[in-house]
VMD Tcl script that builds the backbone (N, CA, C; Angstrom):
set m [mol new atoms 477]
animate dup $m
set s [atomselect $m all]
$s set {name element resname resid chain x y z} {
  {N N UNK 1 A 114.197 87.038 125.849}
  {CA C UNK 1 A 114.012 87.666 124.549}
  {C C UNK 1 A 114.546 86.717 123.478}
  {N N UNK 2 A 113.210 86.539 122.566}
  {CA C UNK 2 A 114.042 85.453 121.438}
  {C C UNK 2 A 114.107 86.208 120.260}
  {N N UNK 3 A 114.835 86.731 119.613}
  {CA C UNK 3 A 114.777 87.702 118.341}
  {C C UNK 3 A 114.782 86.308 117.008}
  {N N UNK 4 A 113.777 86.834 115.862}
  {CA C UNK 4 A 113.973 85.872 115.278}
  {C C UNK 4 A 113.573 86.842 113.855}
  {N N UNK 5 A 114.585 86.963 112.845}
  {CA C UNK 5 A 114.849 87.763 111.246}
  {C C UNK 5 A 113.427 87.516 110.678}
  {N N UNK 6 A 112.693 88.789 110.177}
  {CA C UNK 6 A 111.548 88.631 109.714}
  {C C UNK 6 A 112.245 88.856 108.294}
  {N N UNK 7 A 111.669 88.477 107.006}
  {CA C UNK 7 A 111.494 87.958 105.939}
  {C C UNK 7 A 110.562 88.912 104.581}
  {N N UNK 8 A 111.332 89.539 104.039}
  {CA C UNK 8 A 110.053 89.732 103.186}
  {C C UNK 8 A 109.346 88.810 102.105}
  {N N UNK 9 A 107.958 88.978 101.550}
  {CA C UNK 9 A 107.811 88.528 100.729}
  {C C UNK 9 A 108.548 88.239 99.414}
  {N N UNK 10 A 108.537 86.899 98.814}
  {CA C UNK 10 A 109.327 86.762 97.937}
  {C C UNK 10 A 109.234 87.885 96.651}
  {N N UNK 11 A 110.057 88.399 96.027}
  {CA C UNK 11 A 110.139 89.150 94.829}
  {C C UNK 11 A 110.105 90.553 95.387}
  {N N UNK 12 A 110.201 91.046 96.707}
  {CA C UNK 12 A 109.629 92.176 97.046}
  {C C UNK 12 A 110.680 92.990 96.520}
  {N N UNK 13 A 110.769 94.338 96.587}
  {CA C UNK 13 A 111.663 94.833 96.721}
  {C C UNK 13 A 111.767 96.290 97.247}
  {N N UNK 14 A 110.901 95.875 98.662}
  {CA C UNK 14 A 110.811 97.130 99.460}
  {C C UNK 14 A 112.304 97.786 99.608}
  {N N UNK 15 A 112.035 99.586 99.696}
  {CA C UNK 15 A 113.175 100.044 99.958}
  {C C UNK 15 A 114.173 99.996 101.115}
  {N N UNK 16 A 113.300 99.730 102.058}
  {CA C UNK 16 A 113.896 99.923 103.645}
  {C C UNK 16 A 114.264 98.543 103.581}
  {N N UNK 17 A 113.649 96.917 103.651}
  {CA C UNK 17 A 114.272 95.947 103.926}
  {C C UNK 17 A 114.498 95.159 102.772}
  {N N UNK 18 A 114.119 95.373 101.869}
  {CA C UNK 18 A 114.539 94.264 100.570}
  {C C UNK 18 A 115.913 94.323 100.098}
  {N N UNK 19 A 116.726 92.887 100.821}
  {CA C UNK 19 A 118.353 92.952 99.943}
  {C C UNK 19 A 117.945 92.641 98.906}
  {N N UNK 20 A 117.133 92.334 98.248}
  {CA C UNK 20 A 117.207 92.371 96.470}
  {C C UNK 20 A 117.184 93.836 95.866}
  {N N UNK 21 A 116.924 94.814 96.600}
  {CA C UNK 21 A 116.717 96.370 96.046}
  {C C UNK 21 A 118.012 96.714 95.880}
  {N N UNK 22 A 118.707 96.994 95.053}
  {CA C UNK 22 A 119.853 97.389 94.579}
  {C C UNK 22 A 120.131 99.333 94.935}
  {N N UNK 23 A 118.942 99.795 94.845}
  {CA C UNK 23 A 118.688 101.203 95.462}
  {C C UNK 23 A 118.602 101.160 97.166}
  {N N UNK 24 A 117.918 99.945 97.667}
  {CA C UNK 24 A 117.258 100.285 99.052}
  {C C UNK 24 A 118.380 100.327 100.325}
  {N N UNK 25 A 118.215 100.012 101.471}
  {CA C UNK 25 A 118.927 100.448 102.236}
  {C C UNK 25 A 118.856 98.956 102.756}
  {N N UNK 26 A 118.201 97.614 102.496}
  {CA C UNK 26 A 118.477 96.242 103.088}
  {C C UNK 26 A 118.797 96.269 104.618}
  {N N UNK 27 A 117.747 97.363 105.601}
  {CA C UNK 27 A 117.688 96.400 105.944}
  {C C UNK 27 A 117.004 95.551 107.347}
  {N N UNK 28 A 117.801 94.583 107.986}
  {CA C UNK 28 A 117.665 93.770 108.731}
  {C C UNK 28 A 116.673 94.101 109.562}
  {N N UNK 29 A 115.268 93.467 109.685}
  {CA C UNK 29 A 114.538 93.569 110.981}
  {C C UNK 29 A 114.388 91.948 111.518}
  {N N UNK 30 A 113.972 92.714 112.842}
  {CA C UNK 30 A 113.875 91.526 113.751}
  {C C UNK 30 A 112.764 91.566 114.675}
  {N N UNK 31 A 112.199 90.216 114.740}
  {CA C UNK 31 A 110.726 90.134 115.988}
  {C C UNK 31 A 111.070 89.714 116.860}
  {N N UNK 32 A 110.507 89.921 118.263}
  {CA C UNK 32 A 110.891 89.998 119.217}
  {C C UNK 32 A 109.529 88.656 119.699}
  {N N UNK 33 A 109.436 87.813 119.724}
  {CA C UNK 33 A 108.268 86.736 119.854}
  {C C UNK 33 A 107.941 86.715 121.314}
  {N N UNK 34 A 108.528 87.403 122.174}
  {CA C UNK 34 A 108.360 87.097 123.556}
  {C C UNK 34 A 107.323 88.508 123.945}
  {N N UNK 35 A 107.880 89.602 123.771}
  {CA C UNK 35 A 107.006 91.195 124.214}
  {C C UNK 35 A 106.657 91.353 122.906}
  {N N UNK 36 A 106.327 90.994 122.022}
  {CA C UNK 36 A 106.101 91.699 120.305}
  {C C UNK 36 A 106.332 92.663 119.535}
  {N N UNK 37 A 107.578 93.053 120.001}
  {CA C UNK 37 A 108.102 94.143 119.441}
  {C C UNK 37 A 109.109 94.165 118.252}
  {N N UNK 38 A 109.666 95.323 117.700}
  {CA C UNK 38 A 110.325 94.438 116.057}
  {C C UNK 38 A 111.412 95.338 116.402}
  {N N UNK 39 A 112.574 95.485 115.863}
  {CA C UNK 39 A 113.781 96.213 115.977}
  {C C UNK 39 A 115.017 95.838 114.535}
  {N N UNK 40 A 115.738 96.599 114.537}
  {CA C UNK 40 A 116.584 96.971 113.710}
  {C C UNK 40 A 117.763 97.996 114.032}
  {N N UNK 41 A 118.775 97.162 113.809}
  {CA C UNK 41 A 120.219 98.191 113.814}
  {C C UNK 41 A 120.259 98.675 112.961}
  {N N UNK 42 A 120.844 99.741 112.328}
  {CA C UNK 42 A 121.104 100.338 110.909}
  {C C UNK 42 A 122.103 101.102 111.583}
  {N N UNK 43 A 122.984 101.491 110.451}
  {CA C UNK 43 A 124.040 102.209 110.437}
  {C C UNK 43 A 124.349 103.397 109.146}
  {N N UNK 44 A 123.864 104.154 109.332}
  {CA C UNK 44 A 123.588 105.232 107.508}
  {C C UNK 44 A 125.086 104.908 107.603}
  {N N UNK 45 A 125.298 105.802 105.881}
  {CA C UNK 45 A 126.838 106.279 105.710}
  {C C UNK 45 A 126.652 107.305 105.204}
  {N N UNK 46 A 127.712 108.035 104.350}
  {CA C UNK 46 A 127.459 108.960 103.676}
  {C C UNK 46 A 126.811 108.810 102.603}
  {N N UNK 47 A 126.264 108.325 102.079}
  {CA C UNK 47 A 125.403 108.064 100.751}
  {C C UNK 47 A 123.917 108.757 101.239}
  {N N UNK 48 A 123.926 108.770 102.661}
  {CA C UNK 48 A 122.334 108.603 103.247}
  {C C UNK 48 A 122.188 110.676 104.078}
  {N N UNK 49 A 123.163 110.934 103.613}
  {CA C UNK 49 A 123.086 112.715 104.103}
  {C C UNK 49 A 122.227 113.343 103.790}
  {N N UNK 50 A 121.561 114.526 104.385}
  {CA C UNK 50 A 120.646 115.777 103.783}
  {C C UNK 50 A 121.876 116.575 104.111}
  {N N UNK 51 A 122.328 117.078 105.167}
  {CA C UNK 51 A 123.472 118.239 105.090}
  {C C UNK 51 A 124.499 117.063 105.511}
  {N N UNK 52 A 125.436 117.986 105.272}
  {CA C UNK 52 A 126.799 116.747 105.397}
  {C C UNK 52 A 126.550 116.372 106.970}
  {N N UNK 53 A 127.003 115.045 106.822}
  {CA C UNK 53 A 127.590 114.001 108.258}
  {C C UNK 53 A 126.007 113.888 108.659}
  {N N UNK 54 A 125.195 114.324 108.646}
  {CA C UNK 54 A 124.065 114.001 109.015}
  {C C UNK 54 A 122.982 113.305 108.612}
  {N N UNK 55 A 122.048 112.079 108.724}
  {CA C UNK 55 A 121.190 111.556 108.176}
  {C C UNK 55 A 120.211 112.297 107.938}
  {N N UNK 56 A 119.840 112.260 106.672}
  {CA C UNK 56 A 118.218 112.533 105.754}
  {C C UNK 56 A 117.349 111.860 106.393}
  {N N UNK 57 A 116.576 113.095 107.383}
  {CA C UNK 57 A 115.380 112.862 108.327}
  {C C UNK 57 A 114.584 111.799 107.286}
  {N N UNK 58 A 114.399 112.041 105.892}
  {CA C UNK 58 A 113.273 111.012 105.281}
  {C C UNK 58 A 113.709 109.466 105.442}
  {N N UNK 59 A 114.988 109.463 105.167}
  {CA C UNK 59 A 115.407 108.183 105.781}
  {C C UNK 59 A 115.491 107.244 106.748}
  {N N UNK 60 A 115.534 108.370 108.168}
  {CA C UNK 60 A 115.079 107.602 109.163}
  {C C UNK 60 A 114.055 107.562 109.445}
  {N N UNK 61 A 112.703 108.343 108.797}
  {CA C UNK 61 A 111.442 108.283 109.081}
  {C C UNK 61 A 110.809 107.240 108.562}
  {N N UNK 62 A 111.866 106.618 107.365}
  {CA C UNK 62 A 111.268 105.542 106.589}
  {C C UNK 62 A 111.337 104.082 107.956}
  {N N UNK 63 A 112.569 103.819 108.073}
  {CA C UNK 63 A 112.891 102.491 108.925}
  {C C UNK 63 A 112.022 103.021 109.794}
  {N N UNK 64 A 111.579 103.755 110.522}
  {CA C UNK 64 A 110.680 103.814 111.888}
  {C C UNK 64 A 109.597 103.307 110.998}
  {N N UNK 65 A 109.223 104.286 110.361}
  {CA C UNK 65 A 107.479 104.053 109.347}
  {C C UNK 65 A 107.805 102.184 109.048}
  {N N UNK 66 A 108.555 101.121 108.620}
  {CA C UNK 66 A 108.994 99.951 108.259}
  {C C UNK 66 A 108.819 99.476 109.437}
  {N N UNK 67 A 109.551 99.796 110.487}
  {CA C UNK 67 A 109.496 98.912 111.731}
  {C C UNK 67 A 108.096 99.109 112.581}
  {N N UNK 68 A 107.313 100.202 112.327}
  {CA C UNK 68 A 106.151 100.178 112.952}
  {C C UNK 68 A 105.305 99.027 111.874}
  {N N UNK 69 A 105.093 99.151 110.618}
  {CA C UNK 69 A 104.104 98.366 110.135}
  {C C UNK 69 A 104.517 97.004 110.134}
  {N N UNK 70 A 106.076 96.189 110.403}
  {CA C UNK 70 A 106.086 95.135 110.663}
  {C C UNK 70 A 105.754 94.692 111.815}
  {N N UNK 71 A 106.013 95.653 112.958}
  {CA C UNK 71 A 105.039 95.579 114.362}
  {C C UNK 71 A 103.796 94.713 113.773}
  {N N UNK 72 A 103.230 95.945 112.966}
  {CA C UNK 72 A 101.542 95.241 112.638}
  {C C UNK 72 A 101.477 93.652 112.360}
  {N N UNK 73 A 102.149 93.879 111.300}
  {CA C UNK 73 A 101.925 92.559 110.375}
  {C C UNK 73 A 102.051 91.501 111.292}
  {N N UNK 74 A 103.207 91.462 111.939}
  {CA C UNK 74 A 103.614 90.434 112.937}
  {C C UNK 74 A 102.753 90.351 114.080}
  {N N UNK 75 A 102.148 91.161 114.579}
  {CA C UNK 75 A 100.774 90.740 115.615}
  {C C UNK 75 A 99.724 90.160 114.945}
  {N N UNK 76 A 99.273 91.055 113.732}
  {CA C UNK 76 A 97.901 90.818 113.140}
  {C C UNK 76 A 98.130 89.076 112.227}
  {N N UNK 77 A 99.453 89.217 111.600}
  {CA C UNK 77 A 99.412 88.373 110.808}
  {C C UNK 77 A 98.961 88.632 109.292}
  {N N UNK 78 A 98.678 90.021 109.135}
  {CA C UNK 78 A 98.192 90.740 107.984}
  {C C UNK 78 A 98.584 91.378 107.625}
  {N N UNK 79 A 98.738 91.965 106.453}
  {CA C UNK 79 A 99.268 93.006 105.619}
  {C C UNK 79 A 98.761 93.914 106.074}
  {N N UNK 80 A 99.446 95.355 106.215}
  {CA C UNK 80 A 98.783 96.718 106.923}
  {C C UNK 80 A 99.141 98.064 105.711}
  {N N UNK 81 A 98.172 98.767 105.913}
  {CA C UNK 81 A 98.942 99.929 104.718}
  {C C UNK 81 A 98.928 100.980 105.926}
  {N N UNK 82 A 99.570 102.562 105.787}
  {CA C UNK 82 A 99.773 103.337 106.033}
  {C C UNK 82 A 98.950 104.354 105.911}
  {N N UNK 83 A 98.041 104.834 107.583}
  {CA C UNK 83 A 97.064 106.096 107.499}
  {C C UNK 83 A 97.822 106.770 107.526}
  {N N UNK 84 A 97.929 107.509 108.540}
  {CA C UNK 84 A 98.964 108.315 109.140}
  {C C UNK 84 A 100.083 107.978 109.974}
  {N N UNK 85 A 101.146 108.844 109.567}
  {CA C UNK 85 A 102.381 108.641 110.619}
  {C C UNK 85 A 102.992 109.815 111.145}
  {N N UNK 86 A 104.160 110.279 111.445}
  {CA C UNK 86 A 104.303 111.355 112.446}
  {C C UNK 86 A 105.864 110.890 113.055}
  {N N UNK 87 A 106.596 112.062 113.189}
  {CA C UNK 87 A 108.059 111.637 113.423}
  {C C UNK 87 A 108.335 112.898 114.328}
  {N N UNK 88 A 108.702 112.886 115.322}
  {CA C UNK 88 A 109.850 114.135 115.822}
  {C C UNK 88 A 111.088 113.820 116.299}
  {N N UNK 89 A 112.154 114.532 116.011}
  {CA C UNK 89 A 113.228 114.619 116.309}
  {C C UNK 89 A 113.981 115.241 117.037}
  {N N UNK 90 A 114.768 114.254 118.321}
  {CA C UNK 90 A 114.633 115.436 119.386}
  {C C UNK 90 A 116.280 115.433 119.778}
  {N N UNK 91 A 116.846 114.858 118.868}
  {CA C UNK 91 A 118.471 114.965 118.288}
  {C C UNK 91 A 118.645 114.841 116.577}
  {N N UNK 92 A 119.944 115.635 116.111}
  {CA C UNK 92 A 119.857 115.070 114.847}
  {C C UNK 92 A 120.317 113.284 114.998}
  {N N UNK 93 A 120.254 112.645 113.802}
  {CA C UNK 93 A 121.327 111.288 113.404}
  {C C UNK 93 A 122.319 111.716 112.737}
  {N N UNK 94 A 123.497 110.667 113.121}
  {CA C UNK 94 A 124.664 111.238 112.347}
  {C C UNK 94 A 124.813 110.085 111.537}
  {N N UNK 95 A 125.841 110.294 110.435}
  {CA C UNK 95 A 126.290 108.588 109.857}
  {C C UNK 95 A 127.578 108.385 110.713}
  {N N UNK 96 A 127.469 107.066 109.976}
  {CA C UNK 96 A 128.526 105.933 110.812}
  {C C UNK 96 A 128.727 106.021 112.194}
  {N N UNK 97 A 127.090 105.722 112.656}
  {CA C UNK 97 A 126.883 105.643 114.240}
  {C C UNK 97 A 126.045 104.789 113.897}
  {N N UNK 98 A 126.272 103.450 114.873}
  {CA C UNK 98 A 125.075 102.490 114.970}
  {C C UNK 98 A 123.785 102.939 115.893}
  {N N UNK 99 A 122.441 102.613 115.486}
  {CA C UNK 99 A 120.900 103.351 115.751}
  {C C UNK 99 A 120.132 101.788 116.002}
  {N N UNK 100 A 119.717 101.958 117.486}
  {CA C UNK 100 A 118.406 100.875 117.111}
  {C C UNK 100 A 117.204 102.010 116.856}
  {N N UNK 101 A 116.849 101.224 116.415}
  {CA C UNK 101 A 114.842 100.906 115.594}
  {C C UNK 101 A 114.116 100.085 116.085}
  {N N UNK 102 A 113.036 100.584 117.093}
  {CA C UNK 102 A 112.146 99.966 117.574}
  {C C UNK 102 A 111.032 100.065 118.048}
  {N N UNK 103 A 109.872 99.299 117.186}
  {CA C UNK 103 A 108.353 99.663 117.370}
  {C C UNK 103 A 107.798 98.222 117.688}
  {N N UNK 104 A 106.814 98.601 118.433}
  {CA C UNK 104 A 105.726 97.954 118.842}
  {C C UNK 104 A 103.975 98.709 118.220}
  {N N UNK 105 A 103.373 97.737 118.721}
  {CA C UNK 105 A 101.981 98.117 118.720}
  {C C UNK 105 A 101.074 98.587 119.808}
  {N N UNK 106 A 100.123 99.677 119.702}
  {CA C UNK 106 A 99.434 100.091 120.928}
  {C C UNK 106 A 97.893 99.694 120.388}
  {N N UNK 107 A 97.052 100.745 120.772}
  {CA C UNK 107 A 95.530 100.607 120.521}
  {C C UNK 107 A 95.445 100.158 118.945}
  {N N UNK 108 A 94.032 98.909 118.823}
  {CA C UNK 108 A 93.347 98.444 117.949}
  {C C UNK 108 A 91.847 98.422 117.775}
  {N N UNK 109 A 91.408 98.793 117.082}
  {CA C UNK 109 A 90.283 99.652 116.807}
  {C C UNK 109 A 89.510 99.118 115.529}
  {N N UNK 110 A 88.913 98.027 115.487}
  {CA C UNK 110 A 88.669 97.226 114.547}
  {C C UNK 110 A 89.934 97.039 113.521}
  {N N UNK 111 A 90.103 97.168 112.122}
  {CA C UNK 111 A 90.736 97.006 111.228}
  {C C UNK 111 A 92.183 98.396 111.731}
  {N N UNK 112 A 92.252 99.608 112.344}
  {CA C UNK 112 A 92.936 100.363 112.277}
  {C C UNK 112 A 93.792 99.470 113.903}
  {N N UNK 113 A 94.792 99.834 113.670}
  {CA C UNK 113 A 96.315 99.571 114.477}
  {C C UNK 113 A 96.870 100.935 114.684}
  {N N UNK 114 A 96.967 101.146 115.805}
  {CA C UNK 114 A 98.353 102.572 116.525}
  {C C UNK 114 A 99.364 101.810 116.781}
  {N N UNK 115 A 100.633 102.638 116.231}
  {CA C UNK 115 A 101.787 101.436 116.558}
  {C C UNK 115 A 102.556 102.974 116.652}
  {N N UNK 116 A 104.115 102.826 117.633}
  {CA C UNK 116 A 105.206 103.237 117.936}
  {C C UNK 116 A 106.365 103.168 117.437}
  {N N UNK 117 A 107.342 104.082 117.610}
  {CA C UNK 117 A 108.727 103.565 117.380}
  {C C UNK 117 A 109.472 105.008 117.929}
  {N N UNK 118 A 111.072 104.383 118.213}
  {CA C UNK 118 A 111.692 105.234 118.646}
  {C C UNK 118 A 113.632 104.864 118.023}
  {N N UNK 119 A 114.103 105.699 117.677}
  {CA C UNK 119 A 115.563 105.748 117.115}
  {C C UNK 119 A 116.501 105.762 118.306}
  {N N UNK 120 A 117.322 105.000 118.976}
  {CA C UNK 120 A 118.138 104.970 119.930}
  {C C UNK 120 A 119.586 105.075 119.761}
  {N N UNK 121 A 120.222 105.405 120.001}
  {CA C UNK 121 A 122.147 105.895 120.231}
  {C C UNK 121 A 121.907 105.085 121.447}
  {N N UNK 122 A 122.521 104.096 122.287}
  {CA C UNK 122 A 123.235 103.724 123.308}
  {C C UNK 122 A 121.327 104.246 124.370}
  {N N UNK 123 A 121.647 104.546 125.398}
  {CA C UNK 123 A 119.733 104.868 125.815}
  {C C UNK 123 A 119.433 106.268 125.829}
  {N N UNK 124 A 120.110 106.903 124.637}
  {CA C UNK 124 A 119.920 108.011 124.294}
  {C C UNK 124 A 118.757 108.178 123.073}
  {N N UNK 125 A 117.320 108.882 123.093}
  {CA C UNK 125 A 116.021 108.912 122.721}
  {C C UNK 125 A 116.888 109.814 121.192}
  {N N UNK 126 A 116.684 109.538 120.383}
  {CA C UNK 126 A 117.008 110.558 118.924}
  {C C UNK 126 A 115.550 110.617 118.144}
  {N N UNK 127 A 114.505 110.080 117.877}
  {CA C UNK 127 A 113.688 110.710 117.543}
  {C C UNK 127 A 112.412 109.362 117.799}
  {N N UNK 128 A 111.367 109.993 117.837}
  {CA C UNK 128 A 109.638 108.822 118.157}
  {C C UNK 128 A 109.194 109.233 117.012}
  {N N UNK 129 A 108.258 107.897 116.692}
  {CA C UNK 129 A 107.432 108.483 115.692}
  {C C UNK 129 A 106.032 107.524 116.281}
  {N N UNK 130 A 105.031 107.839 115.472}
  {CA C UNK 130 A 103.576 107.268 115.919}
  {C C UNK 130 A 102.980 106.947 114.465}
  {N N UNK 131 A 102.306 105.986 114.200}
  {CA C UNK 131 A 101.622 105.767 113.454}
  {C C UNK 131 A 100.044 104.899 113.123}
  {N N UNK 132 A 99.031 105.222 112.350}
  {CA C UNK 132 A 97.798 104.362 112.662}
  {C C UNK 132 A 98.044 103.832 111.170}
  {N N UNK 133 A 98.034 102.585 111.359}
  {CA C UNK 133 A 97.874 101.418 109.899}
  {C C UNK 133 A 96.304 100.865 109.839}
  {N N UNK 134 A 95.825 100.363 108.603}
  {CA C UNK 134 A 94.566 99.572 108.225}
  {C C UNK 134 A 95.134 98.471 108.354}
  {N N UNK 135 A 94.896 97.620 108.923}
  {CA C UNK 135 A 94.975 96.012 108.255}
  {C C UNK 135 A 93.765 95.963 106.998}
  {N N UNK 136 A 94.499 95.069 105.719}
  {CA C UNK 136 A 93.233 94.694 104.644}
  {C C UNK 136 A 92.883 93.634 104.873}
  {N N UNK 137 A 91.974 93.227 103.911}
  {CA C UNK 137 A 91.733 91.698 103.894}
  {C C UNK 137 A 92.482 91.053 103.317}
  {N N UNK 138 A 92.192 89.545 103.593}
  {CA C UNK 138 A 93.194 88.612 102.720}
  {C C UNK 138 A 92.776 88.869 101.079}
  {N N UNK 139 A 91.310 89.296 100.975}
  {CA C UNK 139 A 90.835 89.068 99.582}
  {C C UNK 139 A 91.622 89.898 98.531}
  {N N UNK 140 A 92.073 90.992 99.254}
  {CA C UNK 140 A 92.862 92.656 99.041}
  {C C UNK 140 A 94.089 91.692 98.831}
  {N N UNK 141 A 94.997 91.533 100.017}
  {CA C UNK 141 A 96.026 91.242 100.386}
  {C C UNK 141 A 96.682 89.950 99.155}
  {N N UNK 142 A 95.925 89.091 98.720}
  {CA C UNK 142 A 95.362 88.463 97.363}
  {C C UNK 142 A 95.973 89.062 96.108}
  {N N UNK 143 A 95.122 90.023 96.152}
  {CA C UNK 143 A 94.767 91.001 94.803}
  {C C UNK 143 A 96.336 91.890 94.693}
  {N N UNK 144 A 96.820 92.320 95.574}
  {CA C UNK 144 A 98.079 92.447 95.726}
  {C C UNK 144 A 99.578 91.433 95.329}
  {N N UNK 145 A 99.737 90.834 96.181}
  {CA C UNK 145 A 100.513 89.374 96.251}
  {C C UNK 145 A 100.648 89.501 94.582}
  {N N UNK 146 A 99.277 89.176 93.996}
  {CA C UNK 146 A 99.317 88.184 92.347}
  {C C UNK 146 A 99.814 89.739 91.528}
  {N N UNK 147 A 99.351 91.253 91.954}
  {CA C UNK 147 A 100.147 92.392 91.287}
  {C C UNK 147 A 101.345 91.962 91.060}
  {N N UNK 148 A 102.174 92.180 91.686}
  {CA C UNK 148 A 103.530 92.147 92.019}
  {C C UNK 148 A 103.875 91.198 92.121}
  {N N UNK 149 A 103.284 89.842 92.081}
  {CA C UNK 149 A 105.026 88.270 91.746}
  {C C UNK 149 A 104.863 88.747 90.227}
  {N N UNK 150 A 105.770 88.113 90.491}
  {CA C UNK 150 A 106.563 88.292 89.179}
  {C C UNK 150 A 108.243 87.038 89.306}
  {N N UNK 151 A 108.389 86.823 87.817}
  {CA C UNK 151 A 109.528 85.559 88.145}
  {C C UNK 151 A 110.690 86.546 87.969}
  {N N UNK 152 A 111.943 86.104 88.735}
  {CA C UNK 152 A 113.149 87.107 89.412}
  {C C UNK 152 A 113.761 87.755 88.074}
  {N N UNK 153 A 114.198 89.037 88.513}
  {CA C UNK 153 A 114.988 89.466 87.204}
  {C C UNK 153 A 114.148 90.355 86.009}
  {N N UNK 154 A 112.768 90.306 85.811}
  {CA C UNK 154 A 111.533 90.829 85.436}
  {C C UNK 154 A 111.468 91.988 86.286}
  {N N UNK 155 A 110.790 92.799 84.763}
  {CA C UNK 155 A 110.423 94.398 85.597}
  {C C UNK 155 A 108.652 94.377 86.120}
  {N N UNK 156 A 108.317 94.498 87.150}
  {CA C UNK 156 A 107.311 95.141 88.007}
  {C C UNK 156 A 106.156 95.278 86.824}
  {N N UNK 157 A 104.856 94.671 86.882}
  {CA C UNK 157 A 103.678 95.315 86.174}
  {C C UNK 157 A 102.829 95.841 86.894}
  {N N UNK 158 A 103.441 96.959 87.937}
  {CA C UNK 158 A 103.137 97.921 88.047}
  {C C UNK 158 A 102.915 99.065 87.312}
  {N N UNK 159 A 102.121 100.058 87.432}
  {CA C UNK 159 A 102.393 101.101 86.420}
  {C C UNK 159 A 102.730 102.191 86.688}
}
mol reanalyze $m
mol bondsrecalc $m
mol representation Tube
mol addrep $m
């Protein structure tokens, strides 16, 4: 197993992995170049609660939903957006417990991708989720990219 830190695009400032997001949660994924799978430790704290001591299911649905579409990207080599996804939880999360995060990819179906993931305690299962992504085109993927650079420190011309 060679784990090697995937990267976001420059200026990004996705919530789940962008350390430039001053809001986001930064963080760390990793590819797995040998089986193709992507993973991530995270550790909530209390900042990250829905009822006390416990993690905000949206939160961990996000890093699964993150670690499945970098699955994508990292097989396809393409930018992927989000059809559907799907989470169950078959423990709560608590904070200040370390969690792996880890998805792979299953069936491909022209442009659509099924990809996996699952939240781990030690080899204890805490919740799966499933998801089907589009890969776009580069022409899209393009048209995107030039949205959003922007030079550092500048607000988003997004709208």
């Amino acid at each position: 197993m060679t784990l090697r830190r995937l990267r976001e695009a420059p200026g990004s400032r996705c919530f789940v992995c962008a350390p430039g997001n001053p809001r986001g949660l930064a963080v760390p994924l990793w590819y797995d170049d040998a089986d193709g799978h992507v993973e991530a430790t995270v550790r909530f704290d209390e900042l990250h609660c829905g009822a006390p001591t416990y993690v905000h299911s949206g939160l961990a649905m996000a890093v699964l939903a993150e670690a499945m579409a970098w699955a994508v990207v990292t097989t396809t080599g393409r930018i992927a957006i989000t059809l559907a996804s799907s989470t169950d939880f078959h423990r709560p999360l608590r904070v200040d417990v370390p969690y792996l995060a880890r998805a792979e990819i299953g069936q491909v179906a022209g442009t659509d991708v099924r990809a996996s993931a699952v939240f781990r305690a030690d080899a204890e299962v805490l919740a799966t989720a499933t998801g089907t992504f589009r890969v776009i085109s580069e022409k899209t993927a393009a048209r995107l990219r030039a949205r959003v650079s922007r030079p550092e420190g500048t607000s988003s011309n997004l709208p």
